[in-house]
N, C-alpha and C positions, 0 to 999 in steps of 0.2 A: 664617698667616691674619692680616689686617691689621685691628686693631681697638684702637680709642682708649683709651689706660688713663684711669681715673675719677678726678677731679681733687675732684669734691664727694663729702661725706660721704654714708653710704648710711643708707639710716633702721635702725630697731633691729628693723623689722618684717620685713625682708627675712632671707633665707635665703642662707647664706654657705657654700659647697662650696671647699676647696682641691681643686686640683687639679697633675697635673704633665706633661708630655709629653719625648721625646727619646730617646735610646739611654741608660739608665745608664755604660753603659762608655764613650761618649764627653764628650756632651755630656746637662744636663740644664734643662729647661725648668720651671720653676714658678709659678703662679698662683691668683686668686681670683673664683671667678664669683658673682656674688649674684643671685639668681631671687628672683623673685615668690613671697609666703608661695601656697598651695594654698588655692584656695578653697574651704573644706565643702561651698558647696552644688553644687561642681562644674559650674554653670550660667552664670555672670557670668565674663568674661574682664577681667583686669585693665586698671585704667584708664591710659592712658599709655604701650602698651607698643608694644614694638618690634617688628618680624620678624625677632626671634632668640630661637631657642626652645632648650635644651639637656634634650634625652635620658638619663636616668640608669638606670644599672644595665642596660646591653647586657649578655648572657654574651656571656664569652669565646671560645666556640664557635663566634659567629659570626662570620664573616669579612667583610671589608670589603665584598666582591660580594654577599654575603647582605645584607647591611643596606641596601645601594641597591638591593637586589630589593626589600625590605621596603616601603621609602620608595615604590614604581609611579613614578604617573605623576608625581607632586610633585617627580621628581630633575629635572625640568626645570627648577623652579621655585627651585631651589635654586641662591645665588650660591656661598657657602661651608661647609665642611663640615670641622672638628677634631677628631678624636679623640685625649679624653683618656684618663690614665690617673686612677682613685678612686684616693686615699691610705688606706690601711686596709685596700683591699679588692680583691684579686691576681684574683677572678675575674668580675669586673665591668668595665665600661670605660663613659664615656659622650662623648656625641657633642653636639660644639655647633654649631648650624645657621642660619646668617642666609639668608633669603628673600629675593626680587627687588619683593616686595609684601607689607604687611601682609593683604589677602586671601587670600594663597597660604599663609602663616603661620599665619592662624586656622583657615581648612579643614585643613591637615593635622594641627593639633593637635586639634580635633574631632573627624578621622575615625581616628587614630591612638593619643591618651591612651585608657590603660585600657585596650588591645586588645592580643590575644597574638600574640608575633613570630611565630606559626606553631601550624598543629594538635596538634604534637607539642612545643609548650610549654607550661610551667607557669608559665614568667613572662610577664609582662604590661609593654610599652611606658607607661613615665611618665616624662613630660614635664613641664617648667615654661616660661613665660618667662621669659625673663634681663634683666636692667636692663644688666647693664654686666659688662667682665671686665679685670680687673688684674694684669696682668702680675708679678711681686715680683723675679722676676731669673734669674737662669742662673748655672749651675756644669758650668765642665767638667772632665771628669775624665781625658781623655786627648787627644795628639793623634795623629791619623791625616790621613796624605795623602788617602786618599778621603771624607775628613768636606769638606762644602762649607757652605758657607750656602743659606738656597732658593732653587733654581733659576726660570728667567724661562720654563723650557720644561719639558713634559713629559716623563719619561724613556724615555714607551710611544712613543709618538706625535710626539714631537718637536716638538709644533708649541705657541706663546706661553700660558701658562696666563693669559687672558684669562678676567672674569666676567659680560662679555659675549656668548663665542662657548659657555660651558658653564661646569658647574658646577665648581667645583676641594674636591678632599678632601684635605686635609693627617692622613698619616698618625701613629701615636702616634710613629715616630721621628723626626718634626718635615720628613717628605718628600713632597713635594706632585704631584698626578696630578688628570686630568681625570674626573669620575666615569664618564665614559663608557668609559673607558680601563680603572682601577680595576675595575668591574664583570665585566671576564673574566680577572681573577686571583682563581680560584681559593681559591689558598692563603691560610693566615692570615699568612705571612710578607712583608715589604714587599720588593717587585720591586726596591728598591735595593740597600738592605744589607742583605736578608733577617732583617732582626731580626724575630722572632716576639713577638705580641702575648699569645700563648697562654705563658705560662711553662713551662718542665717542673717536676715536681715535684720537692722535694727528698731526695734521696738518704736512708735511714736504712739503718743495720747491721741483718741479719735477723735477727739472733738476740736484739741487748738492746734495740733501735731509737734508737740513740743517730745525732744529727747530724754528732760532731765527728770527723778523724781517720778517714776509711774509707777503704777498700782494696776495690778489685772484679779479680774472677778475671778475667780476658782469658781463657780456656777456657770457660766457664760460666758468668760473669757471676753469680758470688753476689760481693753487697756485705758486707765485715764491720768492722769497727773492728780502728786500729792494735793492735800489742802494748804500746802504751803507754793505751790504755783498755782494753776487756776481751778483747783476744788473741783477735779470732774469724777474723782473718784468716789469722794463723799456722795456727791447731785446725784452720782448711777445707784449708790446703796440708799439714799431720801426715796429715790422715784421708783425701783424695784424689790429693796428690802433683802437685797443680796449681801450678808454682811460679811463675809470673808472675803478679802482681798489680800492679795499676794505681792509683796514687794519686789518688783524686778533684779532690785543691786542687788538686795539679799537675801532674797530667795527666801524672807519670814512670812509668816502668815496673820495678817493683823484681822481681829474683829470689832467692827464698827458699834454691835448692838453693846458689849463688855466694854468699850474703849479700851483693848488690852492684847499686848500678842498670847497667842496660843499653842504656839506651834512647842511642838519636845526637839525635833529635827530639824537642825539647817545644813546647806550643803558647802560643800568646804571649796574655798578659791582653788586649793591648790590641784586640786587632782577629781573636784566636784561630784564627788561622793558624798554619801548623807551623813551625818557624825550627830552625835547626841551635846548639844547647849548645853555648857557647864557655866553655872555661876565666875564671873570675874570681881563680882565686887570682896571688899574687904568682911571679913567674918564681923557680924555684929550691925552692918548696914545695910544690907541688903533686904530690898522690898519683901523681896522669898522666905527670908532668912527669919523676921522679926525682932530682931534683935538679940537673938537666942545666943549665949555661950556657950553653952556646951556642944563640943564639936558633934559627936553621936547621937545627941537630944538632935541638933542643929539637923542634923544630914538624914536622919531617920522622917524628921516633920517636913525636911525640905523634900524627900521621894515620897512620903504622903500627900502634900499638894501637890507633888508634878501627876503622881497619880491621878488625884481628885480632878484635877485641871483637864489632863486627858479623860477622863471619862467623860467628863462634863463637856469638853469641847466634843467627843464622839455623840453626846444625846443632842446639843447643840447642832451640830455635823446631820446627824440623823434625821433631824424636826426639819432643820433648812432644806434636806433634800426631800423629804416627805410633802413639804408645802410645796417645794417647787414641782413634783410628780402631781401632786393634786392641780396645781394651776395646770400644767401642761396637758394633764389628761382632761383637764375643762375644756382647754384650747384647742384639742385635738375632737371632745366631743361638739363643740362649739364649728369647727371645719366638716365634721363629719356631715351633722346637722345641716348645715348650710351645700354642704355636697350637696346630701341626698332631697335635701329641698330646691336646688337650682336643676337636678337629673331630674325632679317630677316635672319642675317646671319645662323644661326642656321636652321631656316627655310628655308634658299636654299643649305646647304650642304645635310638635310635630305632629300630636293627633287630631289637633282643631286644624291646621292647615291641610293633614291629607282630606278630613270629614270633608272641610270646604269645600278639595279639589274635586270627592267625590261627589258632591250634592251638587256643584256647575257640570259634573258632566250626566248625573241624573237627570238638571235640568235640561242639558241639551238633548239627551238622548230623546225628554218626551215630547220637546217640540219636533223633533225628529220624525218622531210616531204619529204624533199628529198632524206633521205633514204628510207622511207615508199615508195617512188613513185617507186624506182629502183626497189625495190622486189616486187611492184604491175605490173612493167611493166615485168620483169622477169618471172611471174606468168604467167601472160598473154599467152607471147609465152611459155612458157611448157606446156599451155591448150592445145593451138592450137596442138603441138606434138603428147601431149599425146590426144586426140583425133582424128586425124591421125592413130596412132598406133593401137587407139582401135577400126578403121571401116577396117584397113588390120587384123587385129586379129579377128572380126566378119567372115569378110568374108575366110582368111584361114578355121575358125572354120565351114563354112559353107559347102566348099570345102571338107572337113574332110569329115562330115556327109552324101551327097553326096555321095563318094566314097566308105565309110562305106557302105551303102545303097546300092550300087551297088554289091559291093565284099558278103554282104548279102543273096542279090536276087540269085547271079550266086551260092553260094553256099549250098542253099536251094532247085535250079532247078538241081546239082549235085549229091545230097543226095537224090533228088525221083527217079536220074535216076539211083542208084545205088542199092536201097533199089526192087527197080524193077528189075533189072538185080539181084540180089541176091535171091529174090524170083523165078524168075525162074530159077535160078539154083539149088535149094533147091527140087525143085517139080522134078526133075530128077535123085534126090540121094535116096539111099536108107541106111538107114544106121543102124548098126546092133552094138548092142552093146552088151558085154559078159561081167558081173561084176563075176571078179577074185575070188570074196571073197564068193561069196553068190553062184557063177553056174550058173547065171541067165544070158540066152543071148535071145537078142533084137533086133527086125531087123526092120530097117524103111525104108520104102515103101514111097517115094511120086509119085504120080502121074504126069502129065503135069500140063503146066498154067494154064490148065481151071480148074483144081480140082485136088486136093489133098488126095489122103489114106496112114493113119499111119496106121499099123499092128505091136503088138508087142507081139513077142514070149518068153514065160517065159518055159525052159528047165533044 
């Protein structure tokens, strides 16, 4: 990123961020950016400034296509784009942004300070304006054929990183892409020389958590410290019989059962690819060597051991992983075992608890029935009773009607004998009636039984 280093003093009021960029293992990039002190009232934009704003405190999680998501529509607006590394602070990175206009500059700092890179963060985008940035110098710390200066083209796209035709992002290891480009990678790794901006973390022994000196199992992958700090390397190959351990610094392969490295391949500091272990010792002392003079006797017998070595460490290699598949497939028939005998057990608590539930309600049911039976039998004899009852209650009711019938008859043949006895006593009277009121007197005449005459006299 092409940017004038500052030749005037910077006031006492401004804010001063080192920062660094580059591959450590090759080259490294160092600088000082001075932003604009933060306004309190968050409302006034500094007087004098520029369109170039830097970003601080990106996570490290996100990746360079995440943060030109972040950026929308503004990555158009964008000539250049740096990403640094914080000095201090391994899980942070920030971003320095020069703009095609200071109106495109102020809006996205408006619509973006203060605002969280996404819904599922806790941190929040803070931004400053920048005055200026100073470059302090470069150190490099190795040389490699594929190390270049920045290139004039893109390495997606091929085509002139012009800040004309789009925006250009120089990555933290100082390699430059078209954001347009940049934005569908992905990964946090850079598309050139895959240097990861995400750091991995650093290694400790499991057992004391020491830094220095560890050893990891190639079988299992437990990290522990040499026998020259607290011997947990060795303890894991005593108690497991895992005898290949891998040296963290250097990336050799020691085995514990030989006392002896093994390895043909170690990987190289500088650009940590795998290279083939050539002897350094002097011709004629080396443990390899035997003592041999002759250079082509020497070097013929020395690729005959390294042969022999490797094959040996591959039957080695081979046994170690055969024992461990035999242990593990114990282990797993050992699990299986213990499955499928906790699934029967399982299986027969749930059928002794249903059996249970069903034999309690067998037994309810038959005291059930043999309650039902007591009160059908009960029933029974109260039919009988009450059927009894109701052929003597027929028959009293019959008795009744009978008698009714009787007492009827005799006094209906009482009632004509009376009504007869009354008539003939009626045909024997004569009877005279004199009304008080009126003067009118009346006399009745009957006759005998055979016939009857009324006469009545009105006086």
């Amino acid at each position: 990123m092409s940017m004038a280093n500052s030749q005037s003093l910077v006031s006492g009021l401004t804010q001063r961020i080192p920062f660094s960029s580059g591959n450590p293992r090759i080259e490294e990039t160092r600088g000082i950016v001075h932003l604009y002190p933060e306004d309190p009232m968050a409302s006034r934009l500094p007087i004098g400034r520029k369109p170039l704003v830097y970003v601080l405190d990106v996570p490290n999680h996100l990746t360079y296509a995440d943060f030109c998501q972040f950026c929308g529509s503004f990555i158009q607006h964008v000539l250049e784009m740096r990403v640094t590394r914080n000095d201090g602070d391994e899980d942070h990175y920030g971003v320095l942004m020069k703009f095609s206009s200071q109106i495109s500059a102020d809006e996205f700092y408006s619509h973006f300070n203060r605002s969280r890179f996404s819904s599922l963060e806790e941190g929040v985008c803070h931004m400053l304006y920048a005055i200026d940035v100073q470059f302090t110098g470069s150190i490099e710390h190795a040389q490699s054929s594929n190390v270049s200066t920045e290139q004039a083209t893109c390495p997606v796209c091929l085509e002139r990183l012009d800040q004309d035709t789009g925006g250009i992002l120089t990555t933290i290891c100082n390699h430059s892409f078209h954001c347009s480009c940049i934005s569908n990678w992905t990964d946090s790794s850079c598309p050139v020389c895959r240097y990861c901006q995400q750091q991995p973390e650093k290694s400790t022994c499991t057992v004391c958590e020491t830094t220095e000196n560890l050893w990891m199992c190639v079988t299992c992958g437990f990290v522990g410290c040499g026998r020259y700090r607290g011997g947990h390397a060795i303890k894991h190959w005593k108690e497991t019989q895992h005898c290949y351990s891998l040296e963290i610094e250097t990336q050799r392969v020691w085995d514990y059962a030989g006392d002896n490295y093994v390895h043909r391949l170690i990987q190289s500091k500088t650009d940590e690819k795998l290279v083939e272990f050539d002897c350094t010792h002097a011709a004629g002392t080396c443990e390899f060597c035997d003592g041999l003079v002759d250079q082509g006797v020497n070097e013929a017998l020395l690729n005959s051991k390294l042969e022999t070595i490797f094959e040996e460490y591959n039957k080695l290699l081979t046994t170690q992983l055969d024992n461990q598949r035999r242990y593990y497939e114990s282990i797993l028939l050992e699990v299986r075992q213990e499955t499928e005998r906790e699934a029967e057990e399982a299986i027969n608590r749930a059928l002794s608890q249903r059996l249970h539930k069903a034999q309690a309600r067998l037994e309810k049911y038959k005291r059930e029935k043999i309650f039902l039976d007591e009160i059908n039998e009960s029933l029974m004899k109260n039919q009988e009773a009450w059927k009894v009852r109701i052929q003597e209650a027929e028959e009293r009711a019959e008795l009744a009607i009978g008698s009714r019938d009787r007492r009827i008859h005799e006094l209906e043949e009482q009632l004509v004998g009376l009504m007869a006895r009354v008539e003939a006593a009626s045909s024997e009277l004569n009877v005279d009636v004199v009304d008080q009121r009126t003067g009118i007197s009346s006399s009745l005449q009957g006759g005998g039984s055979g016939g009857g005459k009324q006469t009545l006299t009105i006086s």
